[in-house]
N, C-alpha and C positions, 0 to 999 in steps of 0.2 A: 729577681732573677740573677744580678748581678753578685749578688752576697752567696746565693745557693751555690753558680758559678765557683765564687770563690772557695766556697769552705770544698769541695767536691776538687778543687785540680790538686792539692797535694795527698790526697788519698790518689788521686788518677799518679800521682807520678811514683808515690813510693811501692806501688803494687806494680810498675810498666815492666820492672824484671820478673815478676813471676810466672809468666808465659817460658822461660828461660827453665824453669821447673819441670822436672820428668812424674813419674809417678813415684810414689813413694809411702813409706810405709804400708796402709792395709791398703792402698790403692790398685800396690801389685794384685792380690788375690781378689778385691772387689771387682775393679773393672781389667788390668792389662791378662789376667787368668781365665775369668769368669766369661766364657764361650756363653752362656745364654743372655749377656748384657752385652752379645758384637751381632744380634738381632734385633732389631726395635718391632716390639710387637703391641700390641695395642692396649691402651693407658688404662684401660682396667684390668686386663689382665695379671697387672702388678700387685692388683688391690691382696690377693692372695697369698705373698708370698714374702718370706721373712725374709730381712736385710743380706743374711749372710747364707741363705739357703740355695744354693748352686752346688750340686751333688758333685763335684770337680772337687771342693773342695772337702767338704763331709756329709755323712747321711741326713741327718737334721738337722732342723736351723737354730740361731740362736734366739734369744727372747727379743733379740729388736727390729722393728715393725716399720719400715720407711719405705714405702712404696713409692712415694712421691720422689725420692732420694734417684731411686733405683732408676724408676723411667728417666730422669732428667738425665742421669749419667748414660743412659744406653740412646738416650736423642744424641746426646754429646757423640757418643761413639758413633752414631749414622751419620752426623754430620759432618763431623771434625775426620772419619775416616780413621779413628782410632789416636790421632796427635791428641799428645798431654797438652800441648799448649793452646789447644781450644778449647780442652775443659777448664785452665785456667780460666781462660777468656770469660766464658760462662760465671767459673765464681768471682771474677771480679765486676763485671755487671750486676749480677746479682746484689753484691757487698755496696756498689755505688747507690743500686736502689734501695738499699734499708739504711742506706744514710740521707737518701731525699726522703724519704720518711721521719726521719727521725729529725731535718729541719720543719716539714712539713706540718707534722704534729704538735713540735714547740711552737712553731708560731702561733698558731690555733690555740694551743695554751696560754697565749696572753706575751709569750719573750719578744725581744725585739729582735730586729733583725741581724744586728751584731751578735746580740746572744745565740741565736740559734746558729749563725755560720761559727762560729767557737766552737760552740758545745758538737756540733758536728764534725766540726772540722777534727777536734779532738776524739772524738768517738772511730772516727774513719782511720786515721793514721795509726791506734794507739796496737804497741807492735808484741802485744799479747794475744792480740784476736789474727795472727799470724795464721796460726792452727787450726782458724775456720776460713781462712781464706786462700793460702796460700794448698795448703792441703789441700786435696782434691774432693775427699768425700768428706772430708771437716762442714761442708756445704749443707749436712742436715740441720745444725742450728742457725745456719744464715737463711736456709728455708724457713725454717720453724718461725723465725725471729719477722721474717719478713710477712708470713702470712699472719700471725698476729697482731701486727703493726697495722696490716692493710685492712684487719677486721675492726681494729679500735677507729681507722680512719671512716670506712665505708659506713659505723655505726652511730656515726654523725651526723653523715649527708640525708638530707631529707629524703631524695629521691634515689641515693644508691645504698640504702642500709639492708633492702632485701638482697644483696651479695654478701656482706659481713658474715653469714653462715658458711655459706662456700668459701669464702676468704680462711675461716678458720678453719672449715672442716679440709682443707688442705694442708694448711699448718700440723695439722696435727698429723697427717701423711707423712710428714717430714720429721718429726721427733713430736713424744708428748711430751717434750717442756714447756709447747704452746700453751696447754693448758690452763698457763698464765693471762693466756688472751683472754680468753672466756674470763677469766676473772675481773679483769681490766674493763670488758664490752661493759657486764652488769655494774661493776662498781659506777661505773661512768653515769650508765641509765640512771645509775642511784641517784647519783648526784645532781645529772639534770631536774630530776623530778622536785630531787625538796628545794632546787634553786628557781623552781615554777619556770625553765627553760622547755619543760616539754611534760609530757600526763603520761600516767599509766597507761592510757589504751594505746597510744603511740608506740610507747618502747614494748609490752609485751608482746606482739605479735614477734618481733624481730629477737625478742630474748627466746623467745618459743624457739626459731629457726638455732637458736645458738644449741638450745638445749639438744633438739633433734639432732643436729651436726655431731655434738660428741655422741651419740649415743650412736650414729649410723658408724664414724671411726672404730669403739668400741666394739660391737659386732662383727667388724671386718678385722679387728685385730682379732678377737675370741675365734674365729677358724683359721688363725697361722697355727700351726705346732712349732711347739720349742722345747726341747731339751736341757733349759737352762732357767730352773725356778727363779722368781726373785726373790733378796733376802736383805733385814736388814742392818744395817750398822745397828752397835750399841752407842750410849750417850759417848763413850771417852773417843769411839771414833769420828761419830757424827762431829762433836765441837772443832774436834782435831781438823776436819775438813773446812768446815768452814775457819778455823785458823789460816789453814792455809790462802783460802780466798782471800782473806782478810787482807792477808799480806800480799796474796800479788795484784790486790786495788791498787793496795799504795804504792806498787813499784810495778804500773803496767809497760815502762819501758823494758822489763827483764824475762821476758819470756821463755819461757822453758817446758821441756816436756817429761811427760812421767814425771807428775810430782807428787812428793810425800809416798807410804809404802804403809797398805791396809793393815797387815800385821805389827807394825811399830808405829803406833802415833807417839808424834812426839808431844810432850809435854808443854814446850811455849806453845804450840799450836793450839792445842785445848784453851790452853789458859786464853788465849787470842780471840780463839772460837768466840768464848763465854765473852770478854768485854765489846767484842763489834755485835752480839744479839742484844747489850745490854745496849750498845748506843743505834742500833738502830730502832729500836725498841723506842726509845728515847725522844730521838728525831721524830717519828711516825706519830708519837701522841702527840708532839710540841706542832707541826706540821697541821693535823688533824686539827686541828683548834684552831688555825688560822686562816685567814681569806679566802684562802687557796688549800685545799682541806684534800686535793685530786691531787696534789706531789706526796702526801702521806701515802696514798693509796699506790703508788708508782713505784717508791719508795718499798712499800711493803713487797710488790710484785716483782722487784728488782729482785729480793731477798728469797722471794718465792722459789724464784728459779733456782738459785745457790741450795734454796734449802732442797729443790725436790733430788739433785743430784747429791747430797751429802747427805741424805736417809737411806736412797734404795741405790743397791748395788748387783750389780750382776758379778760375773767370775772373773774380776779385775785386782790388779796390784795397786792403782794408783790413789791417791786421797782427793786428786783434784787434777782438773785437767784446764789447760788456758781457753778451750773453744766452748767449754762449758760458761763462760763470762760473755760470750755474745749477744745473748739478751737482754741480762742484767746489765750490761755497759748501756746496749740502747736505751734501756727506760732511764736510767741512768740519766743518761747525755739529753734525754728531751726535761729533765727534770734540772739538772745544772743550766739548762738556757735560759730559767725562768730567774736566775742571779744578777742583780742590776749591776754590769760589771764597768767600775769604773775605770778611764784612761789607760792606768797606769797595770791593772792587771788585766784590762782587755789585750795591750800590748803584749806583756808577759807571758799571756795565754797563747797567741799566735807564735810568738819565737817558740814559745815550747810543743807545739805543735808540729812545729816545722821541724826540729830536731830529732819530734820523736818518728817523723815523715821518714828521716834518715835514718834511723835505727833501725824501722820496720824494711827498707831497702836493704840493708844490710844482713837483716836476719833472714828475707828473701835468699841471701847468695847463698847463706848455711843450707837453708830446703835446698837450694840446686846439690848439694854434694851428698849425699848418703853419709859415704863415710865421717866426713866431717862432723854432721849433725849428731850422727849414732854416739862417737865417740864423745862429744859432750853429754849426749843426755846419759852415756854411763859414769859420766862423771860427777852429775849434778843428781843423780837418783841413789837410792837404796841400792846398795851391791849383791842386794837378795831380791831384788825386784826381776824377776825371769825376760818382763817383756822389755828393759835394756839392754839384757843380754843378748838375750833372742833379736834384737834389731841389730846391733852393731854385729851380729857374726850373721846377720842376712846380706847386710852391708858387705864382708868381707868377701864370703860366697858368693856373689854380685862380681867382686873384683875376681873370683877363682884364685880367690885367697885359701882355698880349703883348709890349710894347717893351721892358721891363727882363727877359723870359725868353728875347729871343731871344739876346742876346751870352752868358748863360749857356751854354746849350744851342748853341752855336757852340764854344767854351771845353771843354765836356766832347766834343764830338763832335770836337774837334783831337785829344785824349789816345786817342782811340777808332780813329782812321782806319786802324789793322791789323786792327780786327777782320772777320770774317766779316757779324756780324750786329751791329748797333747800334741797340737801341730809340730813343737819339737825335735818330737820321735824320728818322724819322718826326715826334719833337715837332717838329725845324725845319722840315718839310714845314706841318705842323697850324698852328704859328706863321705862318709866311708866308701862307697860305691865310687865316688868321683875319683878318691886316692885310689883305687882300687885295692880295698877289701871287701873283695868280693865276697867273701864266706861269709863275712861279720854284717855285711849290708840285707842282704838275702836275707840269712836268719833275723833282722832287726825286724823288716819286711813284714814274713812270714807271722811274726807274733801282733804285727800292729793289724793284719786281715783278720786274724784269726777271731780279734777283740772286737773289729769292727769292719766286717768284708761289706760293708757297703761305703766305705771309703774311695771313690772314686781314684781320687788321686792319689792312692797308695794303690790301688789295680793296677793303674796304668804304671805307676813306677817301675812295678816289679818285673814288666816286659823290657823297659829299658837295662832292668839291671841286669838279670841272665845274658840281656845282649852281652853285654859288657863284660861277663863273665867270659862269654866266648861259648858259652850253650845258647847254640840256635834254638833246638829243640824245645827246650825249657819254655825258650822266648815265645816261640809259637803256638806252644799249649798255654802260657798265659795270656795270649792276645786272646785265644777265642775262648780263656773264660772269662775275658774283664766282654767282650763283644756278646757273649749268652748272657751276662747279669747287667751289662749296661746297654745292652746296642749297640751299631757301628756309629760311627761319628768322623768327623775330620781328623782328630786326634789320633783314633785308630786307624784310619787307613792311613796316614803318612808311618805307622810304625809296620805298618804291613807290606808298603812299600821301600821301607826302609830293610826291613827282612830282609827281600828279597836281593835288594842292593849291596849290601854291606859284608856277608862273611864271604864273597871270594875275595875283597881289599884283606879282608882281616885275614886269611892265611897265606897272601901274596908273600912271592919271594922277594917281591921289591918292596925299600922301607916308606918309598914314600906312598905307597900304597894302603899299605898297612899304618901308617901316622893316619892319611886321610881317611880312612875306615874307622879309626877307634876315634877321630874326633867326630864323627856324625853320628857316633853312640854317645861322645860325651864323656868319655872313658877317659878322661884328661891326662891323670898321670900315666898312664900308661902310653899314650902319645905322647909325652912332653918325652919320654926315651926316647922313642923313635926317631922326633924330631932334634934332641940333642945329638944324634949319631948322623945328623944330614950339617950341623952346622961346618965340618970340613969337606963338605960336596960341592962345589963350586957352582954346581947347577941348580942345586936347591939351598941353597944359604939365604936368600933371602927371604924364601917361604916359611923357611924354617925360624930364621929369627925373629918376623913377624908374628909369628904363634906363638913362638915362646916368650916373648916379650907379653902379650895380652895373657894367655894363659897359663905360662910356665910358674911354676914358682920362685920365691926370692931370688935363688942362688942362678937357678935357670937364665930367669928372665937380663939378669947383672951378666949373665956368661955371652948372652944373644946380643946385649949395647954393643961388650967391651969386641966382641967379634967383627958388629958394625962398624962400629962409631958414629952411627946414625941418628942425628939431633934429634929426630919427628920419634926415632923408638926411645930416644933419652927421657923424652917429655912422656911418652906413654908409660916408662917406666916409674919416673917422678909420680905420674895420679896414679898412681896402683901403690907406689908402697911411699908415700909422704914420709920425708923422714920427722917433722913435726909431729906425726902420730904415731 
């Protein structure tokens, strides 16, 4: 108890700031967008519905299937009441518990007890697996990893192996990289049997249950629809990927995101690829031949998971992603316990544990800041890679940075112009409409319904946008066609109420009328005038340079300090436009 303790408090401290985390990347459009995840409705219900299928955001879903994902985040949202910082909460509970598994499991493998609070202790801090923890929905292979974990454990116990099907057939709710599990449950049966620890009539009943499990997952995955076939790498990209793994084994202190770029593998990486399949390759026979013949098989299922994400690809830029190593670390780490580790690198192992404790703290602070983060991963990625771009000018858009987000989102929407559907589209439509080009937003609009009028969240924009234009009309014959092809909803009645509200501000003789009217359309630059024309009103100067400080643009927001000289809008000014970025 004391050593689990142990290896378990610097994983607890170096995650204590990610509660300090908002939402962030797909977190915005899975959970702070997705109106049918701010209902918790009942746990099978989910079983039907694909990961990213919330008609808010487009008409069909994509190919990934995480039901389990989905309800966990919408309990999160019923309980937590919609705070990011209780879904951290959640995934780092979670993350604690697939690290007392993964003591759990060493020890039962024969490690000692130093060994396994190491090999854990290093598994839990190591500041690669950021990405599934720190991230919010990163938490489908901490699921995945956990019920696989809990099925290899439960298919042990004498009296609790009739759960090891449920265990998995959960896991695989959560991503099918479990799939591994199932591997791992039978290899094991395997094993016990020729080690005369247990007989065939024993383990087949419960392998039966494993087999039924994938197959009832299967089934319920075969009635999601998707839009998005699978397809797969050839050989120079596949090695290329696993190159990359390769390399950020060995340097899980360096975490990064969007790595390597589908259409350019690079060549060390290949080369990479091919000698880490030749040494694990290597390891797994030498492994297999000895005492302990169950780290071979570990070992292989570590590689399993590596391998099943660098064959099949969905409609992505990246070669390799850090939260894809979650699995592979844990089998990993219960197979490194089994190292009879002497004094001098038992020691070695904990200080470097503990540093890498600090790193993962530290890389925590990066997830707190958007901008920050974005602007490194465009720096560390392919500059053709769409979804860096596309993040650092959602980042920016965020700050109502509009001007430095639209040539972004220009730049990824050039890498994108084969696709079918392009979320893109839409931020340059949002963009231009915000600066108010209104012609050029409208017509963007118009061509993205045209292609796909079941696009929820391009209906509803385009009521916001005529607002904005200053055609009511418009506005009101789009509400009630987006309300005849979708329904009413909360969405729509706040824009219907907002109708109703806002164009006598908007043709008010008074400015600050008219500023407060076109910001509750959202019609930024266009207020951002209004409210420049109030900062010599002595009666509204303060309201005015409060707006333009948060909203204004560069020059704006510099004109609303230097009119103050107000420390609290100096500092608001400071996080919007960093002069380090």
């Amino acid at each position: 108890m004391l050593l689990w303790c142990l290896a378990l408090l610097p994983v607890l401290a170096a995650y204590a700031n990610a509660v300090d985390v908002g939402f962030m990347w797909d977190d915005r459009v899975l959970i702070e967008q997705n109106a049918e995840l701010h209902t918790l409705h009942a746990p099978w219900s989910y079983l039907t519905r694909s990961f990213w299928q919330h008609a808010f955001l487009h008409g069909q879903g994509h190919a990934f299937y995480r039901p389990l994902v989905t309800y966990s985040l919408a309990l999160d949202w019923a309980v937590g009441g919609g705070s990011p910082s209780w879904f951290h909460v959640t995934n780092v509970g979670l993350h604690l518990t697939v690290c007392t598994l993964v003591f759990v499991l060493a020890r039962r493998r024969g490690a000692s007890g130093l060994g396994a609070m190491v090999a854990t202790m290093f598994f839990g801090v190591m500041p690669r697996l950021t990405e599934s923890v720190t991230w919010v929905v990163g938490r489908t292979d901490v699921l995945a990893t956990l019920g696989a974990l809990c099925a290899v454990w439960l298919a042990e116990q004498k009296r609790g192996r009739w759960f090891a099907p449920f265990a998995l057939f959960l896991a695989l709710m959560a991503k099918e990289v479990a799939i591994i599990g199932v591997a791992l449950v039978f290899a094991d049966a395997a094993l016990r049997v020729r080690e005369k620890k247990s007989s065939p009539r024993d383990e087949l009943p419960m392998l039966g249950g494993m087999v039924l499990a994938v197959v009832a997952w299967w089934l319920f995955r075969a009635q999601v629809p998707s839009n998005q076939p699978l397809r797969l790498h050839d050989a120079q990209t596949f090695f290329a990927g696993l190159g990359h793994y390769a390399w950020m084994t060995l340097t899980p202190w360096n975490p990064v995101a969007q790595i390597g770029f589908v259409l350019e593998p690079e060549r060390w990486a290949v080369a990479l690829g091919v000698v880490a399949t030749v040494v694990v390759t290597a390891l797994a026979f030498k492994w297999w031949r000895s005492a302990t013949p169950w780290r071979a098989l570990w070992l292989l299922g570590a590689a399993g998971g590596v391998v099943i994400v660098s064959v099949v690809v969905l409609t992505v830029y990246t070669l390799a992603s850090d939260r894809f190593l979650y699995l592979p670390f844990a089998l990993s780490a219960v197979v490194l316990a089994q190292w009879r580790w002497p004094r001098p690198a038992l020691i070695i192992a904990v200080v470097a544990s503990l540093a890498l404790a600090v790193v993962t703290w530290k890389h925590n602070e990066l997830w707190a800041n958007p901008l920050r983060f974005w602007t490194e991963v465009k720096h560390t990625s392919s500059p053709k890679n769409p979804g860096a771009l596309a993040g650092l000018g959602d980042a920016l858009y965020d700050l109502n940075r509009f001007e430095d987000a639209k040539p972004l989102y220009e730049q990824a929407e050039a890498q994108r112009a084969d696709e079918a559907h392009s979320p893109t589209r839409l931020s340059l439509a949002s963009v231009d409409s915000r600066l108010g080009n209104d012609a050029a937003a409208i017509a963007r609009l118009d061509a993205i319904l045209r292609a796909e009028p079941d696009w929820k969240r391009a209906a509803y924009a385009l009521v916001l946008f005529h607002a904005r234009a200053g055609d009511f009309v418009a506005a009101d014959q789009a509400l009630k066609n987006a309300r005849a092809r979708f329904g009413d909803d909360d969405v729509l009645q706040s824009f219907a109420k907002m109708l109703e509200e806002v164009p006598p501000k908007f043709g008010s003789e008074q400015v600050i009328e008219r500023a407060r009217g076109l910001h509750a359309l959202e019609a930024t630059r266009k207020a951002e005038r209004e409210y420049l024309t109030l900062l010599d009103d002595p009666a509204h100067r303060d309201e005015a340079a409060k707006w333009l400080v948060i909203f204004g643009s560069e020059a704006s927001a510099r004109r609303a300090v230097e009119a103050t000289g107000d420390a609290a809008m100096q500092a608001e000014y400071d996080d919007r436009f960093p002069r380090e970025l």
